[in-house]
C-alpha positions, 0 to 999 in steps of 0.5 A: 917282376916279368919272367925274361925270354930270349929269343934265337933268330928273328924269322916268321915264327921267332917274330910271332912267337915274340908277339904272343909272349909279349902279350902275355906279360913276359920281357922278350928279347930277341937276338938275330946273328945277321945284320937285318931281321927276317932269318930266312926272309931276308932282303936284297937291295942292289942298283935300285932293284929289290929282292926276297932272298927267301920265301916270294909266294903269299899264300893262305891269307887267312892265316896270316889274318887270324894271326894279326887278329890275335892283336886286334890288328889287320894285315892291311894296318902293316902291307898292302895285298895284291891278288895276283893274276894270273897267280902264276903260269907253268910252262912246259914246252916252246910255244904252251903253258897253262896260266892258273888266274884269280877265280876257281871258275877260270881255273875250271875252264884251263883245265877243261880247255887242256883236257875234255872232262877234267873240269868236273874232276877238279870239282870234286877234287877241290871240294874235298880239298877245302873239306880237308883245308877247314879241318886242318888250318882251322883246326889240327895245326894249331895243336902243338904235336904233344900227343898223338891224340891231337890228330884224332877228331871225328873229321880226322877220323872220317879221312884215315884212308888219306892218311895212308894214301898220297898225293901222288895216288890221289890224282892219277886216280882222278887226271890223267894228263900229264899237264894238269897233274904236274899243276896239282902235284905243284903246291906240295912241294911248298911241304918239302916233300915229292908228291909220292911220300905226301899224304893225301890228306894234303891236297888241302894245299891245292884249295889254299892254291886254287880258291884262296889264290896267290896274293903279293904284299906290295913291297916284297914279302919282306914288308910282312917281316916289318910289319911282324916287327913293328908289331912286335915293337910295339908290344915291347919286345926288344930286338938286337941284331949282329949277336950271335948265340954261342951256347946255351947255358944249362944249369941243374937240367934247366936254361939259365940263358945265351952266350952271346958274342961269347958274353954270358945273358942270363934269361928265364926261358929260351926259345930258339927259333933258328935251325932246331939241329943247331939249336941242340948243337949249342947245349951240352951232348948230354942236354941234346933230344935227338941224336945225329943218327936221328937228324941223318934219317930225317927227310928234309925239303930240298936247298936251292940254288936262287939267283937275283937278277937285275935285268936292264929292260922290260920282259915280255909277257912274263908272269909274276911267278913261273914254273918251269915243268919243260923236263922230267919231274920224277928224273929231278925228285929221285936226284933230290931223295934218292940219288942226290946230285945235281940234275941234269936237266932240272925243273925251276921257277923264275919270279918277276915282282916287278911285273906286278910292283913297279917299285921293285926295279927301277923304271924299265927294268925287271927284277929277276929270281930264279930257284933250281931245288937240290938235294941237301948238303950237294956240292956248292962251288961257283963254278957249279952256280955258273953251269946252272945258271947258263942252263936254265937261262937258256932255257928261259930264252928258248921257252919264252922266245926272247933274248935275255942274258946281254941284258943282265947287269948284275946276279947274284947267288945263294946256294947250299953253302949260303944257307948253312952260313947265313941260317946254320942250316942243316945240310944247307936244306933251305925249307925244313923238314918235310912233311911226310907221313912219319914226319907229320905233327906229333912225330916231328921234333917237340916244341918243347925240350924234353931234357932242359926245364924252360927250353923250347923251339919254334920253326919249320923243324917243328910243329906245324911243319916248313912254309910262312904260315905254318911257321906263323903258327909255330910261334903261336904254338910255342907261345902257348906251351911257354904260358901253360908251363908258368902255370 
């Protein structure tokens, strides 16, 4: 008789982990407290617009490749890709910004156009990048964080230094325009951490910006979530949505099953892919791994005000993704880390998928999201989303030299208070916990339960840490564990 799994959540890594237990042989269901599956990668369908509530950037393809390939599959037998270019454009006064386009070659010569020199610099700084990528994606994430001893190869052991650097050291070493630094500080915070408490053994996230590129699933991201689920369909794995777990029931230090919508299911194996603080919050005090004093001293990536805006025409000369690096950067972190509250002047990113999908908004009109980050748990009322909003709306139309807001049909909102109540996110943090040093594979919270007999997690709170693919990789992770612990 098949051992049963259930499954908490229905994001990337719940999904994927579905996937590679079905494979195996185990009768997986999955139950989703929302609606629609996805967790954080939801959808939003308004007035003929679409949007991705949550994560817009598709990044590192390989990964997703590799993961598919583990079914004899292909991404393209579920979504279409399409290579962004320019992958994304950063703004940082009236009248400049630098476009990074599709090509290594192109990006050197931005950077030598911004700076005289800069382009053999960013060479040798990519170079090692991709070095660092090889040995970590093919390699070190995929280890499930049991023992420090995972991170210990010959490769690994050739870059201790980096370790115990940061991102932030590494490229003020190399750069010294302000410009081009901000770019390579950039793809860190897709880690969840500021540039100056990242090691800089994670530049590899500047090759898998830079020479892998930004890509974008026709449909929105949300077309990867339903191309995972046809898969996991397919496979066998039963999916059950509006079902809210309650409680874990735990018996003789074991998991026994869910409450679920407060009925009692009984199951083999648990494995949670929801909030990993709300995952212990539903076992008893005594089952639980980490204590609050242990979550408090946690450094979490950052929540986020997003807006999603219909727009009744066309943009001008807008790209798909933006940044907007027109303030302090250094003011905006310390006001995420240090000293939480909500920025004066905050840094954004606005998203137009319907520069490059035509299927997103209706004709002659554009879909628009905007993200502000914020400090965890900071003070969400509507009246606060207006103020920010007016803010940086403004800002976009001073930057980009033309007239938007009497063009707004609708927007709506997603904070700090959305994220707890919709994900039971901890403190409404919006990407995890972050990847710094101390936070870093075997230091991150288990994959398995140390406590509870045939209890595991999977997730951006876990190995491998906060983004899509690592997330993808975590469900692969934990799979595994499930499979050596039956035998």
């Amino acid at each position: 008789m098949k051992q049963k799994i259930a499954i908490i959540g229905s994001g990337f890594a719940s999904l994927a982990a579905s996937c590679y237990l079905a494979k195996d042989g185990y009768d997986v269901t999955i139950y989703e407290k929302n609606a629609e599956v996805g967790g954080r990668a939801r959808q939003l369908k308004k007035n003929g617009f679409t949007f991705d509530i949550g994560p817009t950037w598709y990044w590192m393809p390989d990964v997703f490749e590799r993961f598919f390939a583990d079914f004899d599959k292909k991404p393209e037998d579920f979504y279409t890709l399409i290579k962004l270019n320019p992958a994304y454009r950063v703004y940082f006064e009236e009248g400049h910004h630098i476009s990074i386009e599709n090509s290594l070659e192109k990006i050197y010569a931005a950077f030598e156009k911004e700076e005289a020199g800069s382009s053999k610099a960013l060479k040798k700084f990519i170079k090692e990048a991709q070095e660092n990528y090889d040995i970590a994606i093919k390699d070190v994430v995929y280890r499930p964080g049991v023992s420090p001893i995972e991170l210990v190869t010959p490769q690994t052991a050739a870059r201790i230094g980096q370790f115990f650097s940061t991102i932030s050291k590494k490229v003020r070493k190399e750069f010294n325009n302000q410009k081009l630094i901000k770019i390579l500080e950039f793809p860190v915070l897709f880690l969840g951490a500021k540039p100056t408490a990242t090691p800089a053994f994670y530049s590899f996230m500047n090759y898998a910006d830079f020479g892998l590129g930004t890509w974008h699933p026709k449909g929105g991201m949300y077309e990867v979530i339903k191309g995972i689920q046809s898969l996991a369909e397919e496979l066998g794995v039963k999916i059950q949505t509006n079902a809210n777990v309650t409680k874990i029931a735990v018996e003789d230090n074991t998991a026994k099953g869910l409450y679920i919508n407060d009925e009692f299911i009984t199951s083999d194996i648990v494995l949670s892919g929801a909030d990993y603080h709300h995952s212990e919050q539903l076992l008893p005090e005594a089952s639980r791994q980490y204590s609050e004093k242990y979550w408090e001293n946690r450094t979490f990536a950052p929540s986020a005000l997003l807006f999603y805006v219909g727009f009744d025409k066309r943009l001008e000369d807008v790209a798909h993704h933006s940044l907007f690096f027109d303030t302090d950067f250094d003011v905006h972190a310390k006001n995420i880390y240090d000293n939480p509250k909500w920025p004066e002047d905050p840094l954004f990113y606005a998203s137009f998928p319907s520069v490059t999908d035509t299927n997103i908004a209706p004709q002659g009109n554009e879909a628009g999201i905007f993200l502000i980050p914020l400090a965890p748990d900071i003070e969400d009322t509507p009246q606060r989303r207006e103020k920010y909003f007016n803010k940086i709306i403004t800002r976009f139309e001073r930057i980009t030299n033309q007239s938007v807001k009497n063009n707004i049909i609708f927007k709506e909102s997603f904070c700090v208070n959305d994220f707890k109540e919709a994900y039971n996110s901890y403190k409404g943090n919006a990407y995890g916990l972050a990847n710094t040093l101390l936070q870093t594979a075997f230091l991150r919270p288990k994959l398995k339960s140390k406590k509870v007999k045939n209890l595991f997690f999977a997730g951006q709170l876990t190995v491998p840490g906060p983004g899509v693919p690592p997330s993808l990789i975590s469900g692969k992770l934990t799979a595994g564990l499930i499979k050596k612990n039956k035998i």
